[in-house]
N, C-alpha and C positions, 0 to 999 in steps of 0.2 A: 564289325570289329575283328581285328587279327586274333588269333588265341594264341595262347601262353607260348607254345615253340613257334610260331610266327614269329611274335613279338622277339622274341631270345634271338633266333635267327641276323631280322634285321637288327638289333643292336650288337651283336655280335661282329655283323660284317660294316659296320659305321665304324664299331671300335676299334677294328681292325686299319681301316683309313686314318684315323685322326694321326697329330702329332702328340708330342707330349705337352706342347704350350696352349692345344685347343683342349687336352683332357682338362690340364689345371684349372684353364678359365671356367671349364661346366661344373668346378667344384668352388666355386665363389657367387654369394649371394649378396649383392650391393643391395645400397639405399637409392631410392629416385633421386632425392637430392643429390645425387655423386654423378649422375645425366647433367644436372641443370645450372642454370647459373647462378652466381654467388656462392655466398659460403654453405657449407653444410646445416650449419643451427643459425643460417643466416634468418630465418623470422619471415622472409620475403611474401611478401601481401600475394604476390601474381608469380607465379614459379614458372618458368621456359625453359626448353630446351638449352644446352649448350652444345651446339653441334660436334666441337672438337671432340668435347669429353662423351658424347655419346658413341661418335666413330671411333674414339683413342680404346673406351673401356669394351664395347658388346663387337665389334669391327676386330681391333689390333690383338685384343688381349684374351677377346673368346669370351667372357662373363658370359653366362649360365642362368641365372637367376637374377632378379631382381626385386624386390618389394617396397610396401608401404606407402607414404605419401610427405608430402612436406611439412609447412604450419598449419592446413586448412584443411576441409573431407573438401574430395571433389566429386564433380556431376557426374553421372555417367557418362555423360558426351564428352569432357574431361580426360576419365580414365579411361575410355575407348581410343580415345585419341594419342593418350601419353604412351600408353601400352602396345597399340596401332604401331606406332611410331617407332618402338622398340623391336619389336615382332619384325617389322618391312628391313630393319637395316639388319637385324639376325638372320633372317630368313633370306633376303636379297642381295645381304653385301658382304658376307663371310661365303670361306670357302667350300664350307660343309654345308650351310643350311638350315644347322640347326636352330629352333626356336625355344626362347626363353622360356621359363615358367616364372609366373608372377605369382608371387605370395603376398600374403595382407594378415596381419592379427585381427580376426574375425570372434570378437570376445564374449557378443552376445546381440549378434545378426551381422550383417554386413557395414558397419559401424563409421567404416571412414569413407562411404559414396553419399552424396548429401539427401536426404528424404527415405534414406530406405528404412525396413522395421527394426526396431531396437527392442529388444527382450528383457526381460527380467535377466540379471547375470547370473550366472551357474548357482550361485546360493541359494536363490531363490525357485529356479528351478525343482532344483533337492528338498526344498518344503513344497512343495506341489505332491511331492512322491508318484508323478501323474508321467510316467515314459512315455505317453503320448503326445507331451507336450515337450518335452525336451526331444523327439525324432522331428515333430515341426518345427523347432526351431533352427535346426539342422537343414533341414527340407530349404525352408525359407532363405534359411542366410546361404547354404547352395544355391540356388536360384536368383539371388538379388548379387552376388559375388560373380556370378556367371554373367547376369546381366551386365555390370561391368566391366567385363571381361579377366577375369580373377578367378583362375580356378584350383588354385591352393589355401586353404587356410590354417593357419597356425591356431587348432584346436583340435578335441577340447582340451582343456584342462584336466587330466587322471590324478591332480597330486590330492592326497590324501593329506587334509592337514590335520595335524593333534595342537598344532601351537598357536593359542589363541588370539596372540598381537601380532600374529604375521598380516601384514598390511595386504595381501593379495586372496585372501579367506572367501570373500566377494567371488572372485574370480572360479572358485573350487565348488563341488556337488558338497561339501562339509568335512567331516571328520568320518564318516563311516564308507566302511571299503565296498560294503554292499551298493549301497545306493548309491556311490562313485561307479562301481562296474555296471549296474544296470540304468542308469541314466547316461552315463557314456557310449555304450553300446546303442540306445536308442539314437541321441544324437547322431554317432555314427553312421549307423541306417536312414537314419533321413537325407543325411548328406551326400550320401553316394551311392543312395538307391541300389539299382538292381547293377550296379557297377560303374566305373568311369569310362568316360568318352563322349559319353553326350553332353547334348547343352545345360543340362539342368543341374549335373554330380561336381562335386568338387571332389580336389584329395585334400583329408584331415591331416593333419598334423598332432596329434595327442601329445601333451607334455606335460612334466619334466621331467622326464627319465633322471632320476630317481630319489626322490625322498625330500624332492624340493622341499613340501608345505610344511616342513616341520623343523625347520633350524633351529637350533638351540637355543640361539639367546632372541627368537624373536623378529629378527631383521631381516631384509631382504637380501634374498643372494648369501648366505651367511653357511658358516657349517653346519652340517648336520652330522648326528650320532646315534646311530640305531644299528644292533646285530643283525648279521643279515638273515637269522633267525625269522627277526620281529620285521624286517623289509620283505620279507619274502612273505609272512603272513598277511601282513596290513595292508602295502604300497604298489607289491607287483600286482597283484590280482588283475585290476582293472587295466595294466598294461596288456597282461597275458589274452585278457578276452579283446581289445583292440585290435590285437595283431590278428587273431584267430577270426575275426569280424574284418579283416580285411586292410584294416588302417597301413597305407601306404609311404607314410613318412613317420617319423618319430624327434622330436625336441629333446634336447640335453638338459639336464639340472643347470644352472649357471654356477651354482656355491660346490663346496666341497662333500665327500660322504666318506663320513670315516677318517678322514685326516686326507683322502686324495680328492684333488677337483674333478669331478666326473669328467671333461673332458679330457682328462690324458687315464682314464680309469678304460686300462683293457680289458680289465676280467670284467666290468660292468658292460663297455658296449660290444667288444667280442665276443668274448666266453657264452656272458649271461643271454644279451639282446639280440645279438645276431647266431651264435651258437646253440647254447640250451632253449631259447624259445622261437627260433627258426626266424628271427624277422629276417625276410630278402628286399624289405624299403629303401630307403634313405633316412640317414639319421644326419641331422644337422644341429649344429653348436645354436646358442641361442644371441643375442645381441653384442657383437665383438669379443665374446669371449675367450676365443683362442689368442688373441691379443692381452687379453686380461691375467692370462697366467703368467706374465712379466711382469706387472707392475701391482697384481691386486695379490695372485696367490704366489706369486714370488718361487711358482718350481721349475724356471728358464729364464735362463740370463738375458735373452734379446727371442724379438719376435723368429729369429728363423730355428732357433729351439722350439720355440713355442710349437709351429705350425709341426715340425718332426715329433713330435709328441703326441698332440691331437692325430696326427693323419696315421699314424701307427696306433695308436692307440681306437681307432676306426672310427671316428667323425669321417662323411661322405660328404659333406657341405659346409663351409665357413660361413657365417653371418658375418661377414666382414662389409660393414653399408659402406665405409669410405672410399676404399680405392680397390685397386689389383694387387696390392701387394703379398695378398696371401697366395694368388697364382705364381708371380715370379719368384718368392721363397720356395716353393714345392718344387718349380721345377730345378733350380741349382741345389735340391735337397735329393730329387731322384737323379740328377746327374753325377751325385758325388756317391749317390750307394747309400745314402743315409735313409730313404723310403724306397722301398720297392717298387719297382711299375707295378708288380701283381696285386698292390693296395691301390694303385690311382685307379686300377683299370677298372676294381671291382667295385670304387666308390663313384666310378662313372657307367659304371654297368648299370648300376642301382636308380641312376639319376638321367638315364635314357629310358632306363623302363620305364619311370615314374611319366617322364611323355610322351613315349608313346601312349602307355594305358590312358592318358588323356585325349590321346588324338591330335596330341598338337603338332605333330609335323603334315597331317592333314588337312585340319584349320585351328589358327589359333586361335580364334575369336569367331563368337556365332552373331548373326543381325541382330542389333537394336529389336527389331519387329519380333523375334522371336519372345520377349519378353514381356508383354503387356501388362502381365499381372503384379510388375515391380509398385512395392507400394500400396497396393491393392487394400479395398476395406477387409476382404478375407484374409488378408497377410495381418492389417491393422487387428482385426478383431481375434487372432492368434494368440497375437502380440497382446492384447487385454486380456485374453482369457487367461495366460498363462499368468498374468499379474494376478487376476482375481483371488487363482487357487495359490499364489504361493503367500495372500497375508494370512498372518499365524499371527491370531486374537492370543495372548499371553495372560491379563485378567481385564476382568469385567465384576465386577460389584457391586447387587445392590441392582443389575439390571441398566448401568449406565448408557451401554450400544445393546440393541441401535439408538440413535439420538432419533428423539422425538420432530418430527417437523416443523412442529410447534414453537421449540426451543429457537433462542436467539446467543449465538456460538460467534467466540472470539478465538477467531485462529491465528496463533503466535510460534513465533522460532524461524530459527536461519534455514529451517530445508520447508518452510510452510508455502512459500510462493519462487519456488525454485524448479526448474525443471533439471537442472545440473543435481541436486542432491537427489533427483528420480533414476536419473542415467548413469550417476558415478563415471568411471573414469574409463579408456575409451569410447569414447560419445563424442563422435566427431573430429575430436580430439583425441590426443593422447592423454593429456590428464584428466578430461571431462570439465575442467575448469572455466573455459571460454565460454563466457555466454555470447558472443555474435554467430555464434553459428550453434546455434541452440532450434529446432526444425519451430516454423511460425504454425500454431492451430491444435498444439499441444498444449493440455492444463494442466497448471500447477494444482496442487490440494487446495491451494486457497479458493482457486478459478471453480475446480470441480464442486466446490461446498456452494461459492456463490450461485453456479449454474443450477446444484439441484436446491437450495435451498431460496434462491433468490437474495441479492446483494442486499436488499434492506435488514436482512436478518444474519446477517455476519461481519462483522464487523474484523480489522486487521492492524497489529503492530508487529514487525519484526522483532523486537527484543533482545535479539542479540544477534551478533556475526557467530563464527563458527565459536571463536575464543575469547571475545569481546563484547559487551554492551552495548547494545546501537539504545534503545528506547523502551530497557523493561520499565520505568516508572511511567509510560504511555500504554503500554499493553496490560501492566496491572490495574489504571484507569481503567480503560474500557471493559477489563474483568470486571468490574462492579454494576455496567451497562449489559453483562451477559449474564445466561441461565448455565451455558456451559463454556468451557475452554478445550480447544484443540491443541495443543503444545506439539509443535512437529519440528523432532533432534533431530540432529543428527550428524554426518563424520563426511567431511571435505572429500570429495572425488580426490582421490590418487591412487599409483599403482606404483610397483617394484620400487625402488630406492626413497623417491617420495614418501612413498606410505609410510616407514618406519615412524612407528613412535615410541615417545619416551613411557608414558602412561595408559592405560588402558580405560581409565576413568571416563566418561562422557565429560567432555572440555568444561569446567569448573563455571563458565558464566553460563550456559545451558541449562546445567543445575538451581543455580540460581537465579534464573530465572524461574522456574517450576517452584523452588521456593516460596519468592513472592507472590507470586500468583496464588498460590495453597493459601496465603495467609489472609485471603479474602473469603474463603468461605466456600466457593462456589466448585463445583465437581471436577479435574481437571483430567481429560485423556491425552496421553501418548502418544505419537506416533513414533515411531523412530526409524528411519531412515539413514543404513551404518551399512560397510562391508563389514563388519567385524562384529560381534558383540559387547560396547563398552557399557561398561559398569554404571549400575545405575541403582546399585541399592539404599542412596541414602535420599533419593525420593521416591523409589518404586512406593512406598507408605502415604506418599502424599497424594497416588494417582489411585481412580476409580477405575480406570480402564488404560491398558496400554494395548495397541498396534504393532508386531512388527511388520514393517515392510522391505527390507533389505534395499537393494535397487533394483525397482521395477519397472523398469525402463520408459518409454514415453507414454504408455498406458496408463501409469503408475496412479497419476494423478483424480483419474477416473473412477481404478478398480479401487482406492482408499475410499472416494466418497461415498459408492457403491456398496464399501463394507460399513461404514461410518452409519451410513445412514437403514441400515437394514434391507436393502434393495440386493445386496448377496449373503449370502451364510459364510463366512468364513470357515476353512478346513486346511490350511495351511499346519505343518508340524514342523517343528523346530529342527535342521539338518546337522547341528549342534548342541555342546553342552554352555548354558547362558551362565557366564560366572558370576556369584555374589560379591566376590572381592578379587581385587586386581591380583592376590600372593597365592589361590586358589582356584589353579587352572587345571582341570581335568576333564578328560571325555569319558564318556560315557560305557566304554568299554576298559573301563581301568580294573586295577587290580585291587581285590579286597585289601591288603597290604597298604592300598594309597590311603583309603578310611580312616583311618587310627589317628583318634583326635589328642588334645594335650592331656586326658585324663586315661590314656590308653584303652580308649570304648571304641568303637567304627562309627563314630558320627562326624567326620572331617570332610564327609562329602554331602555338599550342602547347599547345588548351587541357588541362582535365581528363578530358573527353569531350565528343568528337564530335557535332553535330546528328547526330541520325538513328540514335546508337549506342543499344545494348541485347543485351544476353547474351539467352541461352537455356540451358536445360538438357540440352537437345540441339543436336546441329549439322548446318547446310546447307550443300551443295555448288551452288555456282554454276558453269555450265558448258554450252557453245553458244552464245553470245553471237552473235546474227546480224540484218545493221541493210539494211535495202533501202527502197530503191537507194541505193548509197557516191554515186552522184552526186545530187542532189535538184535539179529544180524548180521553178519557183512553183504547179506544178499536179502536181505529186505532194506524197502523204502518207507519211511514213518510216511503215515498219514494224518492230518492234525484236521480239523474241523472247529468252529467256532458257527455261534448265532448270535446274531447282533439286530439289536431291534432299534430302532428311531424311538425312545419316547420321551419325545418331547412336540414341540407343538408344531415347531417346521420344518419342511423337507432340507434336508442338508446331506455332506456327502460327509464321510469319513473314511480316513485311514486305517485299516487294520493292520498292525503291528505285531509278527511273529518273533521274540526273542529265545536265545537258549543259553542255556547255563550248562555247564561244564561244574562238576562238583568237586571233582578232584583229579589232578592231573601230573604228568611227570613235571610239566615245567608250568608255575602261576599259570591260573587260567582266569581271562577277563570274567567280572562280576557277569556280564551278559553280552550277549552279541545278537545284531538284529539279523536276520536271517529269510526272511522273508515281508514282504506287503504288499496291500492289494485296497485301492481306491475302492468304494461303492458309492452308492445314490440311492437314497433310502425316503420316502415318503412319511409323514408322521404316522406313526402305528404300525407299518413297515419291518418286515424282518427278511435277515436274509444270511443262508448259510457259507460261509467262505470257508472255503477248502486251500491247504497248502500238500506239497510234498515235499519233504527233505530226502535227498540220496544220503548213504554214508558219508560222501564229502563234506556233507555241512556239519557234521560233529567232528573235522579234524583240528590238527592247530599246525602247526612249525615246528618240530623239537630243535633241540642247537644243532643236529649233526644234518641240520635243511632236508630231515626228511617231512612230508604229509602223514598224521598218522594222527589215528582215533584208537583211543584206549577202551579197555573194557570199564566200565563202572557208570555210575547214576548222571542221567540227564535232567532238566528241567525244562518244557515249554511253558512261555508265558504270553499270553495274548491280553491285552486289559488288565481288570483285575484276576484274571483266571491263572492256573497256573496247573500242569502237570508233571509228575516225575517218569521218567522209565529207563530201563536200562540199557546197553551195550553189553551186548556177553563175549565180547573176544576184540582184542586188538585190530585194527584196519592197518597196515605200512605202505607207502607209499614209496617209492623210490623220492633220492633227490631230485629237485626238479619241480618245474610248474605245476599246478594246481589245476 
């Protein structure tokens, strides 16, 4: 591999050759469907080339990038082939040479090549709390991305969301900035190993610069409003350590912050993203959005405003899938003096380094043969383990799971014989909605209960579609032929604009389904199968035992039965706060101030469960809680200690959860912030000491004037039920700036 002034070098003297009409094109990222024939959202069964339009856009016009896929996944020999095909006329029949780079939304493995591993989605992952399993997922969807020949993906996902109806939550590590930056960082490391270039690394794309997940009113794409106080505490972090871990690309918010749409927002991707925190990547707009500031966010009169905004404002890349015409506005925008060259040249600087560091002007694509392990039972059995650890048992009653073998189980609901409500949405698909291309030899929960329990003892009615009644007065029949019930909910695969919903409620015939069924008598468990957490308290009273499993990708249906039936210990912990009522949405790092119920007491926080809660089928004992030095500092490090014993009767693992509290501060300071954790594996009778260390960083906050800065006065660790106080003797300051 070249090193760093190598690489500078040759891009340097490429950039030096180009025109201004070849730089434009390398800053335009089309759709495949903009190569092929028919229309764009033409539906078309069998997708071809269109020779013109492939010679008009990567030949005439210089296009730069390419991504995605049509209506269907395709094979590998498919994408080797579409790609192949783009590559030979880039590389062959332009005047430079240069080769494309192909990106794909990679949301939870390589998702739109047909048979590759499909994961748990980021939410899920973030209740595992297990970084080893979110760097193999990385690892994995590298390697089966590569094996298609695709070595960009548009992940992870850094947005931190607080808003609990935002329809893309699924997509996100949760609401906590910790376990957003340290499962992002592992992801990242698996992806790109010990660097790019070889066959195995992709470049990530982390997104959404910035503060996507928490729009105000809930919707996708929508404003956001938060001081850059509270964005710089909560939402950069996990940016900051990306870049600092190497992340080569970077994703733009789509909606607006603060009243301005991040893509014409210069002091966000100047100032902040490529100045204060040194990125020298690529930053690219996300799905037509520099187009959308005409007609959605209404701040330029017509598209050739539009693109002089974004491109000043330093987007490096247009996700423009349809045509070239964001190249031929730039360039009669740098001819008339409206954009500088010295901004094309530096958003084409950015976007040569990004391949050479891939090696694609070497080779763009490595053999088929190179890949053997695509698919692999080792990739498969990742891909389940990762399922196992992220179900989070929520309650159990009375001893209901594991289900007895013995038992004769009626499993009902619209996500019970589904593998779309295991996969959620990119699954082949873009909405996950299509079942024809759903992978054959995957089980649904239904399949998996029949498998381990044998089909004569489970018995099956749908009961309802997502929002409709198919046949609950057949599945409350066969309740009275069972000893248990399965009820498995849950929330229709969608993403971005789809997703939106009006309520947050679990869809009113779901419920009532669970209803009738309670009114038989017999014991009924949960499963629920949701990006989101909907609302379910007016049967959580009627359930013995509830499940969650977020979407757990094609494994999914395995690792439930596995936990169902007591063949795994559940240890999954909730990467969320579960709300009890739809008007009553907080995280779990709020403010004492939010508490304050209608009788002026602090009991208004009150959800369903807990961020960070999760049963086991055994139990731990917390116990030694020891925090040094009670006095701290600015040049010591706490040390914190805990003993945690197994006793209960089987081996299981658990989560140990370091939080701190802030007692008093210049500006509201959250009731608590997680701060540390660390998985174990504990034998029954089992003990084992976990050790943390906090530097002074992890007692700071944000004051409004964006500095980092730890005050003198009392702290609190809390691990379990343990909890210890100590102090800070003197102020920490931080200059403005990163963390």
């Amino acid at each position: 591999m070249a090193t760093g002034t190598e690489t500078s070098q040759k891009v340097e003297a490429l950039l030096a050759r180009m025109t201004l009409e070849e730089k434009a094109g390398q800053m335009v990222n089309i759709g495949l469907m903009a190569l092929c024939e028919g229309e764009f959202y033409g539906g078309q069964d069998t997708i071809r080339f269109d020779s013109a339009k492939l010679y008009r856009l990567i030949r005439d016009y210089h296009i730069g990038s390419v991504q995605n896929m049509g209506k269907y996944p395709l094979t590998i020999k498919e994408w080797r082939y579409f790609i192949g095909r783009i590559q030979e006329v880039a590389r062959e029949e332009t005047r430079l040479g240069i080769p494309v780079i192909y990106g794909i939304d990679g949301v939870h493995g390589a998702n739109y090549t047909v048979g590759s591993t499909l994961f748990p989605h980021q939410l899920g992952l973030a209740a595992t709390r297990n970084p080893k399993l979110a760097e193999a997922t990385g690892r994995i969807t590298a390697y089966e991305a590569m094996a298609s020949g695709i070595p960009w993906v548009y992940g992870p996902s850094l947005d931190v969301s607080k808003q609990l109806q935002w329809g893309r939550i699924s997509e996100t590590f949760g609401e906590d900035t910790y376990i957003t930056q340290v499962m992002g960082d592992a992801y990242i490391r698996g992806a790109e190993g010990e660097g790019l270039g070889g066959p195995y690394q992709i470049a990530v794309c982390p997104k959404h610069f910035l503060g996507y997940g928490t729009p105000f009113n809930g919707k996708d794409r929508s404003p956001v409003y938060l001081p850059e106080h509270i964005l710089r505490q909560y939402y950069l972090p996990p940016f900051v350590s990306a870049i600092q871990k190497g992340a080569p690309s970077i994703m733009i918010n789509s909606g607006s912050l603060n009243g301005v749409p991040c893509h014409i927002d210069k002091y966000l991707i100047t100032d902040l993203l490529k100045g204060e925190l040194g990125f020298e990547g690529v930053v690219i707009s996300d799905w037509a959005d520099i187009m959308n500031l005409v007609e959605v966010h209404q701040v330029a009169k017509d598209e050739q405003e539009a693109v002089r905004l974004a491109v000043n404002a330093g987007i490096d890349m247009c996700m423009e899938p349809y045509d070239e015409s964001f190249a031929v506005k730039l360039v009669e925008l740098v001819k008339e003096g409206s954009v500088p060259a010295s901004r094309v040249d530096d958003a084409v600087r950015r976007i040569l380094t990004l391949k050479m560091k891939l090696g694609l002007f070497e080779q763009t694509m490595y053999p088929e043969s190179q890949y053997p392990d695509f698919a692999s039972e080792a990739f498969v059995e990742a891909s389940f383990q990762a399922a196992l650890e992220s179900l989070t048992l929520l309650k159990n009653e009375k001893g209901i799971l594991p289900l007895s073998k013995e038992k004769k189980v009626l499993v009902t609901g619209v996500a019970a014989n589904s593998l779309n409500y295991l996969n959620g949405a990119w699954s082949r698909t873009f909405s996950g909605r299509e079942t024809d291309y759903n992978d054959e030899g995957k089980l649904t929960v239904l399949e998996a209960l029949q498998t381990k329990l044998g089909k004569d003892k489970v018995s099956y009615a749908q009961g309802t579609g997502y929002e409709e009644d198919i046949n609950t007065a057949e599945a409350v029949r066969l309740a009275g032929e069972a000893d248990v019930i399965i009820a498995c909910l849950g929330e229709q695969p969608a993403t971005e604009k789809p997703s939106d919903i009006e309520d947050l409620s679990m869809p009113a015939a779901q419920r009532e389904l669970v209803k009738a069924l309670a009114k038989t008598g017999k014991p009924i468990v949960l499963v629920l199968l949701e990006g989101r957490p909907r609302v379910i308290s007016d049967i959580e009273p009627l359930a013995a035992g509830i499940l969650m499993a977020y979407y757990p990708g094609n494994e999914g249906g395995r690792a439930i039965a596995e936990v169902l039936m007591g063949d795994y210990n559940p240890n999954g912990k909730l990467p969320y706060t579960y709300p009890r009522h739809t008007g009553s949405l907080y995280a779990y790092d709020h403010l004492r101030s939010e508490e304050r119920d209608v009788n002026w007491g602090f009991n208004a926080f009150n959800p369903q469960f807990e961020f960070g809660f999760g049963l086991s089928y055994t139990d731990f004992t917390y116990q030694g809680l020891e925090v040094s030095p009670l006095e701290m500092s600015p040049e010591d490090s706490l040390r914190i200690s805990v003993q945690v014993t197994n006793s209960g009767p089987r081996a299981g693992m658990e989560c140990v959860q370091l939080f701190l509290t802030d007692k008093v501060a210049s500006v509201s300071p959250p009731v608590k912030q997680l701060k540390g954790f660390e998985k174990i594996s504990l034998a029954p009778g089992e003990s084992q000491t976990v050790q943390f260390t906090l530097g002074p960083e992890a007692l700071k906050f944000v004051n409004p004037s964006n500095q980092w800065i730890a005050e003198a006065g009392q702290f609190v660790v809390a691990i379990g039920p343990l909890s210890q106080e100590f102090s800070l003797t003197q102020d920490i300051i931080s200059g403005a700036g990163a963390h």
